[in-house]
N, C-alpha and C positions, 0 to 999 in steps of 0.2 A: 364428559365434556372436556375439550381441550383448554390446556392449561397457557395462556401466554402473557410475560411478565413484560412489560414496554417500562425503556431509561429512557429519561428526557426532563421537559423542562418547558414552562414558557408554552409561546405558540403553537410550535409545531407539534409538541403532544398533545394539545388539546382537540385539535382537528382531529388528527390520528382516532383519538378516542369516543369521538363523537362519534366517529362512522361504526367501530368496533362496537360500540354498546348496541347495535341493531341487531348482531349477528351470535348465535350462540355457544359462543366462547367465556370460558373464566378469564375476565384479566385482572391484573394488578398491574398498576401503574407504580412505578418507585420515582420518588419525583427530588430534584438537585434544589437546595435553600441556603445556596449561597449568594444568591442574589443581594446586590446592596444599593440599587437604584428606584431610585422614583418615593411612591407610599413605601414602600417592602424596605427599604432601608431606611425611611425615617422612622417606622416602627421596629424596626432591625436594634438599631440605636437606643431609642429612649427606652424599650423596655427588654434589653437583655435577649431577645427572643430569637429565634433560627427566621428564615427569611420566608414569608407566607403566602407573599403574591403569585406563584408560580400554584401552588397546591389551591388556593383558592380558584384559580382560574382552572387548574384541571376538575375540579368540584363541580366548576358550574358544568362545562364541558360534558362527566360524566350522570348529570344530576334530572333525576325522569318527575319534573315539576312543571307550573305553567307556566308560561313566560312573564306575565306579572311578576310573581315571583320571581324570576330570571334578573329582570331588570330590577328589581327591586335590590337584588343582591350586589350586580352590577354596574349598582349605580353610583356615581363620585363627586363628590363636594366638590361643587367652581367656586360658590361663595370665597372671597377672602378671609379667612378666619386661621384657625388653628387645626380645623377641620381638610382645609382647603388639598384637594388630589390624593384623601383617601377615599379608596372604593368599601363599600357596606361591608363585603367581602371579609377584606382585611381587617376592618374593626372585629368584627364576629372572630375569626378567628385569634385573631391578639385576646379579649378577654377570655375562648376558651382553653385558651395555653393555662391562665389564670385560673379558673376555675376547674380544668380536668385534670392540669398538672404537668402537661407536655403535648408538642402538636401531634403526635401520633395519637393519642387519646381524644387531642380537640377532633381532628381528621374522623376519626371513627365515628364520633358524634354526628358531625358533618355531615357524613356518608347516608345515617341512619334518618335524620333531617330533609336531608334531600333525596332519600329514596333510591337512592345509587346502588345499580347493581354492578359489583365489582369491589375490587378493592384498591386504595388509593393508600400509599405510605409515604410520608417523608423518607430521604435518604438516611438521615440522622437528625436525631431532637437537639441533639446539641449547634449553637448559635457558631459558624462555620464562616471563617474567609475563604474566597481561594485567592492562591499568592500565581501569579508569574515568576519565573526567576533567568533572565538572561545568561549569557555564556560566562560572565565575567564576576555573577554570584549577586548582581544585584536585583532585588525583589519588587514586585509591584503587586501593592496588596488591593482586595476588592474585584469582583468582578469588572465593573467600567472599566477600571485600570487599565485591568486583564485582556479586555478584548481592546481598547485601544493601542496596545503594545505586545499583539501577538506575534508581528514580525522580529522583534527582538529574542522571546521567551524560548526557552530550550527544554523548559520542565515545568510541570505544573502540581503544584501542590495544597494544602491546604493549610492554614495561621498555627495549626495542631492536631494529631490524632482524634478520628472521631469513631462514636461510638456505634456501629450499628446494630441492628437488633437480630433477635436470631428469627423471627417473624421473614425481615427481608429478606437475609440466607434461605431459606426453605423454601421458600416462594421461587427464588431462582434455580435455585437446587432440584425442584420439582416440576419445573414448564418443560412445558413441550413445545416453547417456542419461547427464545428472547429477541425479542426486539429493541434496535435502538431506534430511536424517532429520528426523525426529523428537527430542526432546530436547530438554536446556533453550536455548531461544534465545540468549540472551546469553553463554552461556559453555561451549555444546557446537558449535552451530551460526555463530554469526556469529563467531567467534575465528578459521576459515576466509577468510572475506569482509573480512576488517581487510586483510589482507595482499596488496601490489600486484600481484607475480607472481602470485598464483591467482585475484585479479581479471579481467587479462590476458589469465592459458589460456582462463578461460572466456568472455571477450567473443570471444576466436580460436577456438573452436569451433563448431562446427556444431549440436552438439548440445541439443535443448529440457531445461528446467530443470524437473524436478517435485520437489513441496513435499508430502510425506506430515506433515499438520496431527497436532497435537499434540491426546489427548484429555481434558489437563483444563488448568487452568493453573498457575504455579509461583509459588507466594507470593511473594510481597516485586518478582518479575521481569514477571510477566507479568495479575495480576491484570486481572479484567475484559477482555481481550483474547479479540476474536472469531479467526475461521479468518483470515478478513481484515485483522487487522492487523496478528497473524502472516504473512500474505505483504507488506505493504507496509512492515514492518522489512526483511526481506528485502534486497526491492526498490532500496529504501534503500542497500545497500551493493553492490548487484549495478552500480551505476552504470547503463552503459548497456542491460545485459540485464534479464531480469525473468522473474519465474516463468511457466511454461508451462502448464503443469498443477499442480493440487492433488488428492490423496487425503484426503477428509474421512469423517468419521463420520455417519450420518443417520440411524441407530437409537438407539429411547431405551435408557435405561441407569436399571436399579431403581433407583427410588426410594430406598430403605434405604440404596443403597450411596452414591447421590450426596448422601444428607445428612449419612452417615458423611465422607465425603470433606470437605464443609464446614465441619462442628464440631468436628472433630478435626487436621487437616491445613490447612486453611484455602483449599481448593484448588475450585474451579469446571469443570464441562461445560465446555470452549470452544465456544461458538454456531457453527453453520453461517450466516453471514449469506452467503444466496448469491446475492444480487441486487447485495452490494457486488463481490465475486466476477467477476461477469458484466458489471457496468460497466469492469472492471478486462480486461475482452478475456482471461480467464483459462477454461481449460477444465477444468471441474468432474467429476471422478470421486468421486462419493459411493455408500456401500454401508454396510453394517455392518462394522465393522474391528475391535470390539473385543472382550475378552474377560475373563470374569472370574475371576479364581485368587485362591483364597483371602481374597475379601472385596477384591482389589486390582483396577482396572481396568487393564489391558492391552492393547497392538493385537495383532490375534491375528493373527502372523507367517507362517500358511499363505497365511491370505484376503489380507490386505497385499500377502505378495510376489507372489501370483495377479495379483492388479490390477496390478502393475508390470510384469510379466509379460506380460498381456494384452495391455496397450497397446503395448507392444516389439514386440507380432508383428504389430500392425494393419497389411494391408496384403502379406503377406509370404504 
């Protein structure tokens, strides 16, 4: 069974993963907890702990239970209390930091809980800022920060060295496909790529690197950013490797919704520019990816993981 290790974070891995759990592939997800907003940073804060809301939401994502259960998991205090905009989720995970001793163990638990086929690891168990730091040395700590002041930031880093496990080395070390997701670039995706050991496994691999492009872009982070300079941020911190393949969008997308998206959200199509692409020695897998739910654009998780899917068996 092929081996495929996905970086990411937040939304756009969770989709990603949803679709891949149909198909029969090993994956591991490695997932970024540097997050420091909303539930996931106020329990970030009061109890010392690495950042959860990203790893629970991939949990539910890759998790073969009933939807009862789903929602039950999913579901978040309104009441006003002390309670009030944490998800079930994140509570469970906060006490088994507690009780199994770190979230990589809570995780495992989780996994076993929810019936998950796959594997699912935090980046590091240790409680992690990422810092921005502008041309002139001045630093912006926290995620929020981070992406509100990425047109300033010139380097990204993290509050201190962190620790990762040789679990997650090996797993990279050993795919036969890495993938980076989809998701917000700066601070789902490259928060992976700061860090020298996971630079490392992956120039020590074998394995080609694909880039499932993002389909619109993220205010304040990524405005105006084609497919292409989405992979040449990348690039950028990949050092000596470099993306292999890219999964883009190349069907239009209604009118109505993409100008809903503009005037409301502030958010842009990311351009196919596929002749910067092809100067770049990059191999272009473009189809329709996406989908639309509820007035929202979405990559639609069956077709997605098909293509990734496909290309895994080329050959075979």
């Amino acid at each position: 069974m092929k081996k495929i290790v996905i970086l990411g974070g937040g939304t756009g891995i969770s989709c990603l993963l949803s679709g891949l759990k149909l198909f029969p592939v090993d994956v591991t997800a490695i997932i970024a907890v540097s997050d420091n907003g909303s539930s996931t940073g106020q329990l970030k804060k009061e109890f010392d702990i690495p950042a959860v809301g990203d790893v629970g939401q991939v949990l539910l994502s890759m998790a073969n239970i009933d939807e009862n259960f789903k929602d039950l998991l999913s579901y978040r205090f309104t009441k006003e209390s002390f309670l009030q905009n944490h998800p079930i989720k994140n509570i469970l995970l906060t006490a088994l930091i507690d009780l199994k001793g770190d979230l990589a163990s809570a995780t495992k638990y989780m996994c076993k809980l929810l019936n998950v086929k796959g594997t699912i690891l935090p980046l590091t168990t240790d409680k992690v800022e990422l810092v921005g730091e502008d041309e002139h040395g001045k630093e912006y700590l926290g995620e929020e920060s981070v992406s509100q002041n990425v047109k300033y930031i010139k380097k990204l880093k993290y509050d201190h060295s962190v620790n990762i496990s040789k679990e997650v080395i090996k797993k990279i070390e050993e795919a036969d496909l890495i993938l980076l997701s989809s998701g917000s670039l700066y601070t789902s995706i490259l928060p992976h790529l700061i860090v020298p050991e996971i630079k490392e496994a992956i120039k020590n691999s074998d394995a080609p690197i694909m880039y499932v492009s993002n389909l619109v872009t993220q205010p304040g982070e990524t405005d105006g950013y084609t497919v292409g300079d989405h992979i040449k941020k990348l690039n950028e911190h990949l050092n000596k490797r470099k993306v292999d393949i890219v999964i883009a969008n190349n069907a239009d997308i209604d009118k109505k919704i993409v100008q809903k998206y503009s005037s409301l959200e502030h958010k842009q199509l990311v351009v196919l520019d596929e002749d910067t692409i092809k100067d770049q020695d990059i191999r272009l897998i473009k189809d329709k990816i996406f989908s639309v739910d509820n007035g929202m654009i979405r990559h639609n998780a069956m077709k997605t993981a098909y293509l990734i899917f496909s290309y895994l068996m080329e050959g075979e």
